[in-house]
C-alpha positions in Angstrom: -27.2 11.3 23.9 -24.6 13.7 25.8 -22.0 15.2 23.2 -19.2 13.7 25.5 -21.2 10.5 24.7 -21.6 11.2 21.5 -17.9 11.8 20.7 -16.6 8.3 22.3 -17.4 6.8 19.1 -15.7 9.1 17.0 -12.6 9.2 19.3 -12.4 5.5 18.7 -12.5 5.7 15.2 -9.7 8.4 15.2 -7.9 6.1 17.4 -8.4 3.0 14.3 -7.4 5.7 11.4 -4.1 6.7 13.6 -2.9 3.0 14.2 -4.1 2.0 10.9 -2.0 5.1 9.0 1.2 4.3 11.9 1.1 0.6 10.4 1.6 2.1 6.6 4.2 4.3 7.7 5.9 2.1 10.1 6.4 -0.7 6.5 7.2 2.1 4.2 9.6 4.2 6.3 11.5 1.2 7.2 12.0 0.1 3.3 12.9 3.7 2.3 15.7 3.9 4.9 16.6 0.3 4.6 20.1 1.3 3.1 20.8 3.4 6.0 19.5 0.7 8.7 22.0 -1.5 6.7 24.8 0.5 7.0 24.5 1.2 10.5 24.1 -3.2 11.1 26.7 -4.1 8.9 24.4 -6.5 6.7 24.8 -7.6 3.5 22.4 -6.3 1.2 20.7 -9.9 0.1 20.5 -9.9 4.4 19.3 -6.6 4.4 16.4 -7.0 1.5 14.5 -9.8 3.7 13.5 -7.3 6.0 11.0 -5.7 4.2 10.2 -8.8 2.6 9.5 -10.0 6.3 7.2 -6.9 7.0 5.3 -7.4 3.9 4.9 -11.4 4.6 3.2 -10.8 7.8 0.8 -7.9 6.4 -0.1 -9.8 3.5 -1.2 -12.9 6.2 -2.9 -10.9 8.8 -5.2 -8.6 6.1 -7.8 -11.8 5.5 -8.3 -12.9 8.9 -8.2 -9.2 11.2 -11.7 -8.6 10.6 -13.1 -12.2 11.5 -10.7 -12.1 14.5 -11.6 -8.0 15.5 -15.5 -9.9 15.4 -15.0 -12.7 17.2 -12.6 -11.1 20.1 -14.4 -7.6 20.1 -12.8 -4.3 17.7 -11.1 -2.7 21.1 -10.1 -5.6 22.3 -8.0 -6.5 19.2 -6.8 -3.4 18.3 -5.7 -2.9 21.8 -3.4 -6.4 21.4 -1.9 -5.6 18.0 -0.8 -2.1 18.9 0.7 -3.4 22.0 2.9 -5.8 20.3 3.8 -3.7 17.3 4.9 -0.9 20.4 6.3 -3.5 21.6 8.6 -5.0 19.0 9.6 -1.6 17.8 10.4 -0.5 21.3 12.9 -3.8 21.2 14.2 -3.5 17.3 16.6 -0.9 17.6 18.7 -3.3 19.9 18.7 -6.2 18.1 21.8 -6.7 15.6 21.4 -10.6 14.3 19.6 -11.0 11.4 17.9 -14.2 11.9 15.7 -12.0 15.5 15.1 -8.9 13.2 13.7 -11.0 10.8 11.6 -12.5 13.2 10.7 -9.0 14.9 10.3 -7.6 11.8 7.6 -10.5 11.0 5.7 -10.1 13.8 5.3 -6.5 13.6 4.1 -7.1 10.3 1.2 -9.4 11.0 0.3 -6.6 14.0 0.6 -4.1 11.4 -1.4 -5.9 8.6 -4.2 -6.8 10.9 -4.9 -2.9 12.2 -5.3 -1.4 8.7 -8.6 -3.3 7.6 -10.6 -2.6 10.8 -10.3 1.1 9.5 -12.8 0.5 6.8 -14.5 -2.5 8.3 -15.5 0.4 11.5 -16.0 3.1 8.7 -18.6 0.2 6.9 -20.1 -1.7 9.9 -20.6 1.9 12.0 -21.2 4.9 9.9 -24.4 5.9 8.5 -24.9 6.4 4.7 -24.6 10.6 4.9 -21.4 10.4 6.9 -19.6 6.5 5.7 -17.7 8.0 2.7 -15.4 10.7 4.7 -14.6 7.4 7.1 -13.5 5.6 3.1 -11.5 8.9 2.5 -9.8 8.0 6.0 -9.2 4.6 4.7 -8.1 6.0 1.7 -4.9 8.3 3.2 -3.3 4.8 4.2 -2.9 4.1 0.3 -2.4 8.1 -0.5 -1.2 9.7 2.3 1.2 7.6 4.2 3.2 5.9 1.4 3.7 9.6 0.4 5.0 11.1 3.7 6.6 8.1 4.6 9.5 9.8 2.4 9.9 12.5 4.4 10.2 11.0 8.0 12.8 8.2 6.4 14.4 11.7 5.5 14.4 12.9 9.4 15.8 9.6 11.1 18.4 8.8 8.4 22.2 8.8 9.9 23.2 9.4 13.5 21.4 8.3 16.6 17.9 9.2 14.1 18.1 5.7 12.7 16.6 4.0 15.9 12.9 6.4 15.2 13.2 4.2 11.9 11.3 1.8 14.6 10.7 4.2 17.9 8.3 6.6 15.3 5.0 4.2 15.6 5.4 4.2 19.2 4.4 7.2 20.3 1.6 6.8 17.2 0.5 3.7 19.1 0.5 5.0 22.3 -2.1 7.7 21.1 -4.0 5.1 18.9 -4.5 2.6 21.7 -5.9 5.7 24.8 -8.5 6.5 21.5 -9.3 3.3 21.5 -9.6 2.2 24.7 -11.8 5.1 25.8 -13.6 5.6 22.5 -14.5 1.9 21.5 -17.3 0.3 23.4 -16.3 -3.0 26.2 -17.9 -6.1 24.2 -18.0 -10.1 25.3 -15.9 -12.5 23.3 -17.5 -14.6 20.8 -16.9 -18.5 20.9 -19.0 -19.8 19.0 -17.4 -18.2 15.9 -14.0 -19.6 17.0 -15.7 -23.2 17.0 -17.1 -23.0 13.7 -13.9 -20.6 11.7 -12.9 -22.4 8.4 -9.4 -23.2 10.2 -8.5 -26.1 7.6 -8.6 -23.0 5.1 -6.3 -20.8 7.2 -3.7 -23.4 7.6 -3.5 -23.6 3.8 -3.8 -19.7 3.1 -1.2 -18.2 5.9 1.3 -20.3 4.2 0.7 -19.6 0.4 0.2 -15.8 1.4 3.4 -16.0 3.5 5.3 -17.3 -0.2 3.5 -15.0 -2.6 5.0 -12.0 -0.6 8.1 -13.8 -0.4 8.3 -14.4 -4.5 6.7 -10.9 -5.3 9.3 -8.9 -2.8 12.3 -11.3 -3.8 11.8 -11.8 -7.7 13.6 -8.9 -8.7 16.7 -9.4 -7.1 17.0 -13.1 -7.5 15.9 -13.3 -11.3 12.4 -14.8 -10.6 12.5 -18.3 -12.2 16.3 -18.5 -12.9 15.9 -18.8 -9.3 15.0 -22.2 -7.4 13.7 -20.3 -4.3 11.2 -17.9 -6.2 10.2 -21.2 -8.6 9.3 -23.0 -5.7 7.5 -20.2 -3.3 5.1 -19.7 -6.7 4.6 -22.5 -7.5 3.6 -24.0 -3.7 2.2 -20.1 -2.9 0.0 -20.6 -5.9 -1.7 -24.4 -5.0 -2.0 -23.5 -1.5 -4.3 -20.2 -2.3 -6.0 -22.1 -4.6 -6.9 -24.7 -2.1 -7.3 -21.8 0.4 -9.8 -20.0 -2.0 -11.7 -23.1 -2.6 -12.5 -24.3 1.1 -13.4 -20.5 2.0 -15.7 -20.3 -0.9 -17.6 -23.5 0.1 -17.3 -23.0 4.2 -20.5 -22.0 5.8 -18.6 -19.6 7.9 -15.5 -18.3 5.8 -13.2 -15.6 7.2 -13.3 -13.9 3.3 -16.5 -14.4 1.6 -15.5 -14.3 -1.9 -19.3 -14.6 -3.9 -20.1 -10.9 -2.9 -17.2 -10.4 -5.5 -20.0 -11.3 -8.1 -21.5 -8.2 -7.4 -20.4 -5.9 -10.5 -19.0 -2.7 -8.3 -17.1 -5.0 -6.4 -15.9 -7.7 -8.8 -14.6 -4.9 -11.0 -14.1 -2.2 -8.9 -11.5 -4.5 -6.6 -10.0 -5.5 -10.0 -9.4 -1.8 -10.7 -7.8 -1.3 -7.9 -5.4 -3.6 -7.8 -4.2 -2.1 -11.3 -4.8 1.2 -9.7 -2.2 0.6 -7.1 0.3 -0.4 -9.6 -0.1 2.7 -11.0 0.5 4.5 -7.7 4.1 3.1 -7.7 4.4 6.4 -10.3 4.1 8.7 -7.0 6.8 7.4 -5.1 8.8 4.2 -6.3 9.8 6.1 -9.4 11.0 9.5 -8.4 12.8 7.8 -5.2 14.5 5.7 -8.1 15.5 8.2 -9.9 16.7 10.9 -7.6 18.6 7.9 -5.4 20.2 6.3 -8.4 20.8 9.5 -10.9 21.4 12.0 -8.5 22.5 10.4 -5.5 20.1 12.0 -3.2 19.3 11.2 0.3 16.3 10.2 2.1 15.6 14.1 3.3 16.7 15.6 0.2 13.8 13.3 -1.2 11.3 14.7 1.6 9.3 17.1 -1.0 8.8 14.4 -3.5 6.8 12.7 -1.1 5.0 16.0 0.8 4.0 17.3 -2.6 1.5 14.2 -2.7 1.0 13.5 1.0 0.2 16.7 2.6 -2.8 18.1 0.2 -4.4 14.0 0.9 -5.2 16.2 3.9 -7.5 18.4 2.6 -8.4 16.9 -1.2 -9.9 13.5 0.3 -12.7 14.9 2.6 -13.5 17.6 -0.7 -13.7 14.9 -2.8 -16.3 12.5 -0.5 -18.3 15.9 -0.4 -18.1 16.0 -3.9 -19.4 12.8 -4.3 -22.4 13.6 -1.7 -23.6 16.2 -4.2 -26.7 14.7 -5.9 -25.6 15.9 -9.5 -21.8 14.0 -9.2 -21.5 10.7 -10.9 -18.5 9.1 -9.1 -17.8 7.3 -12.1 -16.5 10.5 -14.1 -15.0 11.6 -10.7 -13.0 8.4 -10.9 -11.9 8.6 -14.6 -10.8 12.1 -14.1 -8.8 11.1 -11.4 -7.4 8.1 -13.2 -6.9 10.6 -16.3 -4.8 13.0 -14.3 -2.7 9.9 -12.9 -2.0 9.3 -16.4 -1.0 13.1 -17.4 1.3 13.1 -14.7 3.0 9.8 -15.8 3.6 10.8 -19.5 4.9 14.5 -17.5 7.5 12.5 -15.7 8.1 10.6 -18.7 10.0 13.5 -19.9 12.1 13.5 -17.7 16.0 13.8 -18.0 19.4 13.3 -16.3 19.7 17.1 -15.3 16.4 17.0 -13.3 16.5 17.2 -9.7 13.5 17.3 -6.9 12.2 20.0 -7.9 11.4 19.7 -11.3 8.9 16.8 -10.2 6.7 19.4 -8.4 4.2 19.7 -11.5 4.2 15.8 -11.5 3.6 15.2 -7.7 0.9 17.9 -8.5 -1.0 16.3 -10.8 -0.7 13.0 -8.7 -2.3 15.1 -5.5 -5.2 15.6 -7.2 -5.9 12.4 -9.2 -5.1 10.0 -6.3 -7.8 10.6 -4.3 -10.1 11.4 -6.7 -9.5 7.8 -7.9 -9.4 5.7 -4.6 -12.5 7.6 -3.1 -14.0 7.1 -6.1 -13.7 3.8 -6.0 -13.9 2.8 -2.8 -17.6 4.8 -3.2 -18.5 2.8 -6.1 -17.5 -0.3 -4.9 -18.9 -0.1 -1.0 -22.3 1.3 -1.4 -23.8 -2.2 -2.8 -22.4 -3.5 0.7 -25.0 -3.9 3.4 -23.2 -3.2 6.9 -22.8 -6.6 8.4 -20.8 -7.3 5.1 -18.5 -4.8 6.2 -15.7 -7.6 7.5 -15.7 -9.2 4.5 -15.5 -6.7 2.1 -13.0 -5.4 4.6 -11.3 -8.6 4.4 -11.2 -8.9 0.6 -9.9 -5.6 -0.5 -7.3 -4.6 1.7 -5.6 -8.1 0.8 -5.8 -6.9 -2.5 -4.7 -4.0 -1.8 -1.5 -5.7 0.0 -1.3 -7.8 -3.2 -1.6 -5.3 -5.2 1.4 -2.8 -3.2 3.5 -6.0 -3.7 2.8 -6.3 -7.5 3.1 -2.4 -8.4 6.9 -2.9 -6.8 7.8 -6.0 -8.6 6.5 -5.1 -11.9 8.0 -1.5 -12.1 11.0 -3.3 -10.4 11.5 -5.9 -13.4 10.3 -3.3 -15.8 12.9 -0.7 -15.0 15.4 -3.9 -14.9 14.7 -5.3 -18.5 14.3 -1.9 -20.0 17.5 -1.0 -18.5 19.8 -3.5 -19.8 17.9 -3.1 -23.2 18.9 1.0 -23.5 22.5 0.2 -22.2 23.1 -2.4 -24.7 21.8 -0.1 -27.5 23.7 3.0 -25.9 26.8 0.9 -26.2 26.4 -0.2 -29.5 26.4 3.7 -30.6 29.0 4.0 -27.9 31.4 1.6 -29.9 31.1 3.7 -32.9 31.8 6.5 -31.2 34.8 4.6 -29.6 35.8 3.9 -33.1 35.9 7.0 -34.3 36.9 9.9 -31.4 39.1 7.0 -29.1 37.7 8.6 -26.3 37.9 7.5 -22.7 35.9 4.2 -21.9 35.3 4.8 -18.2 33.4 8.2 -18.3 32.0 6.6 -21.6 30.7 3.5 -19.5 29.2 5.7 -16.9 27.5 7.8 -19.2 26.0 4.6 -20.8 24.9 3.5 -17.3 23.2 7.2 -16.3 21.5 7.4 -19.7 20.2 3.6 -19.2 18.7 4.3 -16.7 17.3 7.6 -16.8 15.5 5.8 -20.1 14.2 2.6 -17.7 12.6 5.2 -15.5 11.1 7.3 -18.2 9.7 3.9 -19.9 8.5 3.0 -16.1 6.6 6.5 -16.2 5.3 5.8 -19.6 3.9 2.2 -19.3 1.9 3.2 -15.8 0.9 6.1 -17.9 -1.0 3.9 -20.1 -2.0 1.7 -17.5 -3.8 4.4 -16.1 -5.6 5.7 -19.5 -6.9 1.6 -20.1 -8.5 1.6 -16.7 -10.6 4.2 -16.8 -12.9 2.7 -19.6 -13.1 0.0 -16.4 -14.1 2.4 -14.4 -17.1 4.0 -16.4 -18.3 0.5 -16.8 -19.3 0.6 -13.1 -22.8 1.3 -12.2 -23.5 4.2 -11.2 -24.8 4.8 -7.5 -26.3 8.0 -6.7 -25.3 9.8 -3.5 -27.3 8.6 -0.5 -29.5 11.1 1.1 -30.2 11.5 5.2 -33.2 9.2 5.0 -32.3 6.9 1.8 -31.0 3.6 2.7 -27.2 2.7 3.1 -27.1 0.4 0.0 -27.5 0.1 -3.4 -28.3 -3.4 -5.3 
């Protein structure tokens, strides 16, 4: 095979990482600079909060069914579609002012979004021989490291002014690029009809709907009290039954779009557990400084950016080293994976300490720590868990854990979200019951008093936060020695493990 021949492949496969890491950033940069795209709209803030919770509804829906439908319709001929409508809807967003049209937009570009991120690993499984499939996983694996991180940074660059509109226009040009990779990388193949007469449709009308509600409760339930609130009562309760019906007519259908018995297999069952914890332990990387620099010390977006370039930028370099790592014959990915899991931890109970006079950059040792564990973990796992999948699986595994791993994204927020929330009012009411005596006793001021009480509250709910992901961390990685252990593959052993 010529080399120009030879490199079409890969092209296309850059082409699939590029679109698939445009889609993370194009969710995440849009949630970070939500206040700002609010100012500029004049919405009200519960107006305002729906439009992340619209992207995230859409992603959550399209993540089970992209790898059926990239199958069925042909890999280029998918990827080609959903890039041109999520160019196309952020080409049109920054024009639209009603609510009730971005919300829509905002939808759509989610399920176009939420359907390019699992053909990364499902090309990276289906395509890539054994010696080479794990640096395509550490691809896969910047989308959950590497663009959540810099997403900080460009919400940095397009907050205020005329920047606000490349809070959309930024995935254009990144789809534009994407979709020439593709089209001249990824082979021309025929439709498949057959599949589409024989999909588990009944099942799809059930689980679009309850995956559409779960985002909706899980994005929402902070804000409106979870049950105290009729809305969030009802989309769990309804979200819930319809997944379980969903789930029940995939696991019976002869040709399911997720087939959930190859989670019996031990590295998968567990290792997609793990990971969902895992990514609820990632909210310590970003969700918590941006919390605590945005509410404490009133920093911008860009005076944020080296919180998130500290993690995102060395993702760059650390994931290939660490799927070479794992090709070494001596490395037991396991004990890669509890290392990284371990250093998550350290730099949990390091931001722990934190205090109200800390400011960017006395997170850099904490970021640190987190740009070496993070990839060290998610490679690790993704190792583990992959390599007792034969390639044809590679859509349904594909399938199965990047809808966790949406799930999972959605969780992580809620939880640290409600966390930070109860913890919160507890350490105000406490500091106020010391504030009375003090109130008592000096007579000073209540108002800087009050505001004191409210800093101090919440300097303590993020240090709690910290803590409690910290310890997250340290009970997973017990988990994750409990995998079995899968020796590296060689150029002539076979590309799975039983």
């Amino acid at each position: 095979m010529s080399a120009p021949a030879a490199g079409r492949p890969m092209a296309g496969l850059l082409g699939i990482f590029i679109a698939a890491m445009m889609a993370g950033m194009n969710n995440r940069v849009g949630a970070i600079a939500l206040a700002d795209v609010r100012g500029a709209l004049g919405f009200g803030l519960d107006d305002a909060s729906w439009l992340t919770t619209a992207y995230n509804a859409g992603e959550l829906i399209a993540m089970p069914f992209a790898a059926w439908f990239a199958v069925t319709l042909s890999v280029r001929r998918f990827e080609l579609w959903m890039l041109a409508v999520c160019t196309l809807v952020a080409a049109l967003l920054p024009s639209i002012h009603g609510v009730g049209l971005l919300l829509g937009l905002r939808f759509v570009q989610g399920i176009a979004g939420g359907a390019m991120i699992p053909l990364l690993m499902m090309v990276a499984l289906k395509s890539l021989p054994a010696p080479v499939r794990l640096y395509g996983l550490a691809m896969y694996a910047m989308t959950a490291t590497f663009a959540p991180n810099v997403s900080i940074w460009l919400a940095g660059q397009w907050s205020g002014g005329d920047g606000l509109r490349w809070v959309y226009w930024q995935s254009v040009p990144l789809a534009v690029a994407a979709g020439l990779l593709v089209a001249w990388g990824l082979p021309r193949e025929p439709v498949q009809p057959g599949r589409l007469r024989e999909a588990n449709w009944a099942g799809m009308a059930f689980g679009v709907p309850a995956l559409g509600l779960i985002a909706v409760a899980l994005d929402q339930g902070v804000r409106l009290d979870w049950l105290h609130s009729r809305l969030i009562t009802a989309a769990l309760v309804a979200g819930l039954a319809l997944l379980a019906v969903y789930l029940l007519t995939e696991w019976y259908h002869p040709s399911p779009f997720v087939k959930l018995q190859i989670l019996g297999r031990r590295n998968l069952g567990l290792g997609f557990t793990i990971f969902v914890f895992l990514l609820v332990a990632l909210m310590s990387s970003s969700l918590l400084p941006i919390s605590y620099l945005g509410r404490i010390q009133d920093y911008r977006p860009l005076q944020m950016a080296s919180i998130g370039l500290d993690v995102a930028l060395p993702q760059l370099i650390l994931g290939p080293l660490v799927a070479l790592l794992l090709y070494q014959r001596w490395a037991d990915a396991r004990i890669v994976f509890a290392l990284g899991l371990l250093l998550i931890a350290l730099a949990c109970f390091t931001g722990a300490r934190l205090t109200a006079d800390w400011n960017a950059g006395q997170f850099a040792a904490v970021q640190a720590l987190q740009a070496f564990g993070q990839p060290m973990a998610v490679v690790s796992m993704l190792f583990l868990a992959t390599s007792v999948v034969q390639p044809p699986e590679g859509p349904y595994v594909s399938g199965v854990v990047n809808t966790l791993r949406a799930f999972g994204s959605l969780l992580g927020a809620a939880a640290v979200g409600q966390l930070m929330t109860v913890r919160g009012r507890f350490h105000a009411d406490a500091l106020l019951d010391h504030a009375g005596l003090a109130v008592n006793a000096l007579a000073p001021e209540p108002f800087p008093l009050a505001g004191i009480v409210g800093q101090q509250a919440q300097v303590l709910s993020v240090a709690d936060a910290y803590r409690a992901l910290g310890v997250l961390a340290i009970l997973l990685i017990p988990l994750a020695l409990r995998l079995t252990r899968i020796p590296a593959p060689s150029s002539t052993s076979p590309s799975t493990h039983e």
